[in-house]
Structure formats: C-alpha cells, structure tokens
C-alpha positions, 0 to 999 in steps of 0.5 A: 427531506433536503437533509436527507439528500444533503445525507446522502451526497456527504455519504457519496462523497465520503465513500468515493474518497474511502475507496480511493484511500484503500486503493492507494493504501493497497498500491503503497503497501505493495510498493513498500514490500516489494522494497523490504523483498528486494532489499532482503534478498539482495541481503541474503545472496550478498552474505551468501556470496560473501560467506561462499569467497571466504 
C-alpha cells in the first residue's frame, strides 16, 4: 500500500500544479485580450478621426 500513498502524493501534486497552470493560463488570456481590445480600438477611433479631419 505504500505506492498507493506514493500515488496519491504524485496525484496531489499534480493536480495543485494543473490548477495553477489554468490560473495563469486564464490571467494571460485575459492579459492578452485586453491588448488585442486596446490596440483595435484605438485602430478603429484613429482612422475614425483620421477619416472625419479629411
């Protein structure tokens, strides 16, 4: 029954570290659309105030 503790500990582990992976993940994603939003939209209101000068 010791490798089932040994199991169970690796399984512990493993999953602690799957959780944090997904967080970060999730904290990336979120960092990486809020760029692509900021960068569209100042895109979109350049050429918006670009097109209206004209």
């Amino acid at each position: 029954p010791w490798e089932h503790l040994l199991g169970m500990g690796l399984g512990a582990v493993f999953a602690n570290q799957l959780v944090k992976w997904d967080a970060q993940l999730q904290e990336d994603l979120d960092k990486m659309l809020e760029k692509a939003k900021a960068a569209n939209e100042s895109r979109y209101f350049g050429n918006e105030f670009f097109s209206s000068s004209l």
